[in-house]
C-alpha positions as CSV (number, residue, x, y, z in Angstrom):
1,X,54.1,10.0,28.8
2,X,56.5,11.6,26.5
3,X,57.8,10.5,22.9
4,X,61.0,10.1,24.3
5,X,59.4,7.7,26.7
6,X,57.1,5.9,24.2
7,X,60.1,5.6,21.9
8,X,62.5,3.2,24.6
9,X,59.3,1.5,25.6
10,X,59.0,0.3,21.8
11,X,62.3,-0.5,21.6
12,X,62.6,-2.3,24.7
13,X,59.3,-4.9,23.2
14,X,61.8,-5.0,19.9
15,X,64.9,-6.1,22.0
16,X,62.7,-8.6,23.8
17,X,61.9,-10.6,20.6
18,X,58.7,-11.3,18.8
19,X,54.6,-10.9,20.1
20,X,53.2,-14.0,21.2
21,X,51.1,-14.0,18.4
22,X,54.0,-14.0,15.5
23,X,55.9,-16.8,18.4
24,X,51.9,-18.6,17.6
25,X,52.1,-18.5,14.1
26,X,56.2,-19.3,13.8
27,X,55.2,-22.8,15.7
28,X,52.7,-23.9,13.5
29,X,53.8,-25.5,11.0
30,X,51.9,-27.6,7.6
31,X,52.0,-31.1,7.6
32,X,51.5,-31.0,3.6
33,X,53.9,-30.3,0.4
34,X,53.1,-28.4,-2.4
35,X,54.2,-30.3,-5.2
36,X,53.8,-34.2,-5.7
37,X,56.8,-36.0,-4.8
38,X,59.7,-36.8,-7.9
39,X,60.1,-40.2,-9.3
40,X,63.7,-41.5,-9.1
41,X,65.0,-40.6,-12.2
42,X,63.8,-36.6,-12.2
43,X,66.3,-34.2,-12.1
44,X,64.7,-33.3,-8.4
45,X,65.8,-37.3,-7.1
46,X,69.2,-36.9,-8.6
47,X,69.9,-33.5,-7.2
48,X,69.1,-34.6,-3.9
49,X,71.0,-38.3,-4.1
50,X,74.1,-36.6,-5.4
51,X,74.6,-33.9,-2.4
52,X,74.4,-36.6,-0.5
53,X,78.2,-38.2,1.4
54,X,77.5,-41.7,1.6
55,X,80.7,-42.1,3.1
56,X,79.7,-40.7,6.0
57,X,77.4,-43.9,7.6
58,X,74.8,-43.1,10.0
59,X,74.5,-45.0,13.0
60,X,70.9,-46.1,14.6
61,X,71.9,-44.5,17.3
62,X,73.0,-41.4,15.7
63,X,69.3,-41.4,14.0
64,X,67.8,-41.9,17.1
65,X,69.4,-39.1,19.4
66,X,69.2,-36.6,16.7
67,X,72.9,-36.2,16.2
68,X,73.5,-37.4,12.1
69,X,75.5,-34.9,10.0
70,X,72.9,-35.0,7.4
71,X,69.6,-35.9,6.5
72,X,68.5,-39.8,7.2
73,X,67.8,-41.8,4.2
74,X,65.1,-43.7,5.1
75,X,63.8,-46.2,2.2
76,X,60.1,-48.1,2.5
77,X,58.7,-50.7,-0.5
78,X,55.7,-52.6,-1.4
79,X,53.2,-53.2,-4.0
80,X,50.8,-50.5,-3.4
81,X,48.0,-51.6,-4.9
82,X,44.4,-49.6,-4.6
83,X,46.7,-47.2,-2.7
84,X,44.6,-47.3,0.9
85,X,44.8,-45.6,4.1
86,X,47.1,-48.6,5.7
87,X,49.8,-47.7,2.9
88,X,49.5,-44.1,3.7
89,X,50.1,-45.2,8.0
90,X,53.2,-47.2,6.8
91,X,54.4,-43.7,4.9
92,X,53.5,-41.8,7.8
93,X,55.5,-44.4,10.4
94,X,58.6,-44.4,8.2
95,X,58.8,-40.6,7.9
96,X,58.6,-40.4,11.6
97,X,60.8,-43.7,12.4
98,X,63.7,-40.7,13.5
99,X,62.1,-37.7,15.7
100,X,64.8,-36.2,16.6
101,X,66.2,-36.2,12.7
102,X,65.5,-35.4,9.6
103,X,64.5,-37.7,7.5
104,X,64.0,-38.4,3.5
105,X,62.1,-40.9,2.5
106,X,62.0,-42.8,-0.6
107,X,59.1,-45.5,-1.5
108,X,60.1,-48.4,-3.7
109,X,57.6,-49.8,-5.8
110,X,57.6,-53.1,-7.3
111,X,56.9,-52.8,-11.5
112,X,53.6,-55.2,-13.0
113,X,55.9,-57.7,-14.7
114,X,57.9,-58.3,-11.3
115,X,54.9,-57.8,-9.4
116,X,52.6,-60.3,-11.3
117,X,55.3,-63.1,-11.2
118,X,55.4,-62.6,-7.3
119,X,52.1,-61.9,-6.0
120,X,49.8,-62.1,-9.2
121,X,47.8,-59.9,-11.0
122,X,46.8,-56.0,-9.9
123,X,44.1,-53.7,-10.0
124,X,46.5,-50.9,-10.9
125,X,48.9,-50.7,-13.5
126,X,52.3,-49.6,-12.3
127,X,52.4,-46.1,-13.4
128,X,48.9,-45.4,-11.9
129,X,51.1,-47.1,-8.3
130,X,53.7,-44.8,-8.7
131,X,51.2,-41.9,-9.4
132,X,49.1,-42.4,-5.9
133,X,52.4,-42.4,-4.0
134,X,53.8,-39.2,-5.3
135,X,51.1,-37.8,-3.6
136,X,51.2,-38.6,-0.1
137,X,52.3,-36.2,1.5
138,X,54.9,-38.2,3.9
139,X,56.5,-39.1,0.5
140,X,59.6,-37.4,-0.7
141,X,60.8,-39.7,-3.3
142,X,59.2,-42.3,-5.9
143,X,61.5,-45.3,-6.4
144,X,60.6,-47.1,-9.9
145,X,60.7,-50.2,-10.6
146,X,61.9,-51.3,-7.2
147,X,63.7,-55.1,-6.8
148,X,62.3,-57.8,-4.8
149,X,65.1,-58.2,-2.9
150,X,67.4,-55.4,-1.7
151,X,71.4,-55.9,-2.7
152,X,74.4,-53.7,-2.2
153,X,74.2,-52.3,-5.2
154,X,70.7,-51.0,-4.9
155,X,71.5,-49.4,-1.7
156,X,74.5,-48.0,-2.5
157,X,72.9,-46.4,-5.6
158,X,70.3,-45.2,-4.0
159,X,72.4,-44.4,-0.3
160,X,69.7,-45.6,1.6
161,X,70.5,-45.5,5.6
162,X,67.8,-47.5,7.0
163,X,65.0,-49.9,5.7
164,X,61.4,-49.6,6.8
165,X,59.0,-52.2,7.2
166,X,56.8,-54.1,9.2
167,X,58.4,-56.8,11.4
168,X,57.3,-60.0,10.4
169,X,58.9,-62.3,7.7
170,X,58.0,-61.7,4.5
171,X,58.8,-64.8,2.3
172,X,56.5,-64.4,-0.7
173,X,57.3,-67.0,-3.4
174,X,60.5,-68.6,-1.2
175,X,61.0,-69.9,2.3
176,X,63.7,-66.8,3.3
177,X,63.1,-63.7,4.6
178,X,63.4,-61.0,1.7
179,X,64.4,-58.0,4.2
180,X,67.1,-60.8,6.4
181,X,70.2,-59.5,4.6
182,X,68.9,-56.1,5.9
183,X,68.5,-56.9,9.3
184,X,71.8,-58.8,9.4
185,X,73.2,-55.2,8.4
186,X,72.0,-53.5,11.5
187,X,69.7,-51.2,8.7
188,X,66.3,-52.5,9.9
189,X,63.8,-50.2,11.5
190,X,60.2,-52.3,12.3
191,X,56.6,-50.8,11.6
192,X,53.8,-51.4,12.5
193,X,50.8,-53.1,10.0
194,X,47.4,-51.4,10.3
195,X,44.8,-54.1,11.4
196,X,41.6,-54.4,9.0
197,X,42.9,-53.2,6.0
198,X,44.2,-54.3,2.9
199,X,44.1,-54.6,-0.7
200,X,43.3,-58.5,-0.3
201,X,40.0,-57.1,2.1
202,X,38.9,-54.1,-0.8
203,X,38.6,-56.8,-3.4
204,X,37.4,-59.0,-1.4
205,X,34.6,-56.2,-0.4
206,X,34.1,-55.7,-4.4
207,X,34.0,-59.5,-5.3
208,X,31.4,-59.8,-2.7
209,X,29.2,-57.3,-4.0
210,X,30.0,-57.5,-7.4
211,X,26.4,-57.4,-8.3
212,X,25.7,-54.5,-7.0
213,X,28.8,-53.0,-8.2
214,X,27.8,-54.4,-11.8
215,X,24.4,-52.6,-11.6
216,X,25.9,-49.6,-10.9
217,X,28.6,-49.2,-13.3
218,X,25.6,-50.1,-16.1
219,X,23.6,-47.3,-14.8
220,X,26.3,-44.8,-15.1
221,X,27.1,-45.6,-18.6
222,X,29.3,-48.6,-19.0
223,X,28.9,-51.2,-21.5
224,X,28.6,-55.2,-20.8
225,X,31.7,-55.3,-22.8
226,X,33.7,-52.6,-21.1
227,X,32.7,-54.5,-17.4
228,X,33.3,-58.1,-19.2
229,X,29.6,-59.9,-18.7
230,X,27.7,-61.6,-21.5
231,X,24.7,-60.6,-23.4
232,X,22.6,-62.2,-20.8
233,X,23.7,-61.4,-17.8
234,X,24.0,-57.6,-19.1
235,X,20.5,-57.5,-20.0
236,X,19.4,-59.1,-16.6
237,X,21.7,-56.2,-14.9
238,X,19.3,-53.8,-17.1
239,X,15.9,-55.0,-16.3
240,X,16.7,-55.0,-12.7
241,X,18.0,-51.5,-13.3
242,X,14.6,-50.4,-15.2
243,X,12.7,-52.1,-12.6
244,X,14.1,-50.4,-9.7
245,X,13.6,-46.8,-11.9
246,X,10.5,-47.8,-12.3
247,X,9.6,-48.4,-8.6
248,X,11.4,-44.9,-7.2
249,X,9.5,-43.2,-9.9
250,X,6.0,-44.5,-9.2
251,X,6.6,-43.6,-5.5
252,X,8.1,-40.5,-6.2
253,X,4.5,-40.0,-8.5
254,X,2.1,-40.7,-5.6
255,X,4.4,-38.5,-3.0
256,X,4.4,-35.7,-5.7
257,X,0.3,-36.6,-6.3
258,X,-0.7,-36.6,-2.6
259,X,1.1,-33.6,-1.8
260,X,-0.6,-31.7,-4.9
261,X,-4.0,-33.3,-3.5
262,X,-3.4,-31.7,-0.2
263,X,-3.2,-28.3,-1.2
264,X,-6.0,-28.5,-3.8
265,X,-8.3,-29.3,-1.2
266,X,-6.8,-26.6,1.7
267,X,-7.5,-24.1,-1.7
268,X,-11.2,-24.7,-1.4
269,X,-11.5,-24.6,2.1
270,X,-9.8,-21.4,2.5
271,X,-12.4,-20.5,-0.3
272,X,-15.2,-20.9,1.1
273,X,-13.9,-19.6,4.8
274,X,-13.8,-23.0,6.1
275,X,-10.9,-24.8,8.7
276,X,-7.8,-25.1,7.0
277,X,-6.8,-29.4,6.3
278,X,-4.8,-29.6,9.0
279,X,-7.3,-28.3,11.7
280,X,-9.6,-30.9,10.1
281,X,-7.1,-33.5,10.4
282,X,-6.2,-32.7,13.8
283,X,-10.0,-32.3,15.0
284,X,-12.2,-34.9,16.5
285,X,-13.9,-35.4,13.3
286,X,-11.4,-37.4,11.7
287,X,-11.2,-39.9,15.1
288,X,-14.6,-40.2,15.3
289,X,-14.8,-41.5,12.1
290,X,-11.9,-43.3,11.9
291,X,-11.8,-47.4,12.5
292,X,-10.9,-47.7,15.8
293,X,-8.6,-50.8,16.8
294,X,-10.4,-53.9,18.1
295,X,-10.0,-54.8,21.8
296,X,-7.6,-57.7,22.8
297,X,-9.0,-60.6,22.8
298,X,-9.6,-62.9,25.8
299,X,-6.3,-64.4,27.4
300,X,-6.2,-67.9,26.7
301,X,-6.7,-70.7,29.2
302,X,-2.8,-72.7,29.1
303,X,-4.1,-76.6,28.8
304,X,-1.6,-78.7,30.9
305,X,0.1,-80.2,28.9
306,X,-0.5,-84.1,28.3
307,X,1.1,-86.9,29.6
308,X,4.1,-88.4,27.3
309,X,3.9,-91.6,26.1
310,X,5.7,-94.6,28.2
311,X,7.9,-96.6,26.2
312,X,5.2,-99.2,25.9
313,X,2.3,-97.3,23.9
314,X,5.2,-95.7,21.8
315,X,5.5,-99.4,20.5
């Protein structure tokens, strides 16, 4: 073939468009970001919420078919607490609520003195909440110190398109529905709760083993005061701890002593040119002299049973 040849045969593979290898590569694409997500009041949130034309109102149809002018602001809340994988499948089911659009979505979370009028106390403190959410990776924006209930004003502010949450009710601490105002706006979209999980469940798990828990922690370094147990119960926690030390290292003694026992004694055989241990173990020797197990006894005779009582003799 000549270079002239070669040459329009190159070209003509340029012309055609990329190798199915590059087209391999080019549709993969990384389901991760690179940078936690920004809180709502970083320069990163405001850049992004001010090139934004609210005036321009996106249908739930338009979000559906793919066809909104911009990106969807999609906005999800909740407490967070002990940030678990059923937070992370609400993240991932509002990120994806739109297929065929794009869409940004911002995670409101509730701050502890709001929080522990509503709900009660939490294991996490409201920065640490915020923290574990920046870093999910469906995450795009951190709202702080997110309201209970959602008014104009916050959704304006924050030109939020659609609302995303699960589908029942939620009337925490009053008889109405906190998300009805949003669903009377048409700016609903419904997710689904993961089954078997919750925050409620993980203490629960941790109250029920709290012992346990309390043992360990102890072992590990913490104080009585720093877990919150009198003087008595902390030096209970202790002895049990000692105890137990005491027990794997005694076992871990005889293992260690039987194995050194072992090759002591396959030294001196090997010494004197005798069978190694385990052809002495393994030889007939060692069954002959071994106790052998007792036969089974005779099989017992059944009795029939006796005759009950008539009502008569029980008197």
């Amino acid at each position: 073939m000549s270079g002239r040849k070669r040459r329009r045969g190159t070209d003509m593979e340029q012309a055609a468009g990329p190798s199915d290898a590059s087209t391999e590569k080019m549709s993969r694409r990384l389901c991760s970001n690179v940078s936690p997500a920004p809180l709502s009041y970083d320069d990163r949130a405001k850049a992004e919420r001010d090139s934004i034309d609210y005036s321009i109102k996106i249908t739930l149809d338009m979000a559906k078919n793919g066809t909104a002018p911009r990106r969807v602001r999609v906005y999800a809340d909740g407490i967070y607490d002990l940030f678990h994988q059923g937070h992370a499948r609400q993240m991932m089911q509002a990120k994806n609520v739109f297929p065929n659009s794009e869409v940004y979505l911002m995670v409101g979370c509730c701050n502890d003195e709001l929080t522990h009028s509503k709900k009660g106390k939490t294991v996490m403190t409201d920065t640490e909440r915020y923290e574990a959410l920046r870093h999910c990776r469906y995450v795009d924006e951190v709202v702080v110190d997110a309201p209970w209930v959602l008014d104009d004003e916050f959704l304006e502010h924050h030109k939020i398109d659609f609302v995303a949450h699960d589908d029942m009710p939620y009337t925490t601490g009053s008889a109405n529905d906190v998300y009805a105002g949003i669903k009377a706006k048409g700016m609903f979209v419904a997710t689904q709760r993961t089954e078997g999980v919750s925050t409620s469940d993980i203490v629960a798990r941790i109250v029920r083993d709290y012992d346990t828990y309390v043992r360990r922690n102890l072992a590990r370094g913490y104080s009585r005061q720093d877990l919150n147990i009198s003087f008595v119960k902390g030096q209970r926690y202790m002895l049990q701890n000692k105890v137990d030390e005491i027990k794997t290292g005694v076992h871990e003694k005889i293992h260690r002593w039987e194995e050194q026992s072992k090759e002591m004694i396959s030294n001196f055989l090997e010494m004197f040119g005798g069978p190694s241990l385990e052809q002495i173990m393994n030889s007939g020797i060692v069954r002959a002299i071994s106790p052998q197990p007792s036969p089974p006894g005779s099989p017992v005779l059944e009795r029939s049973p006796s005759p009950k009582p008539n009502s008569r003799n029980q008197e």
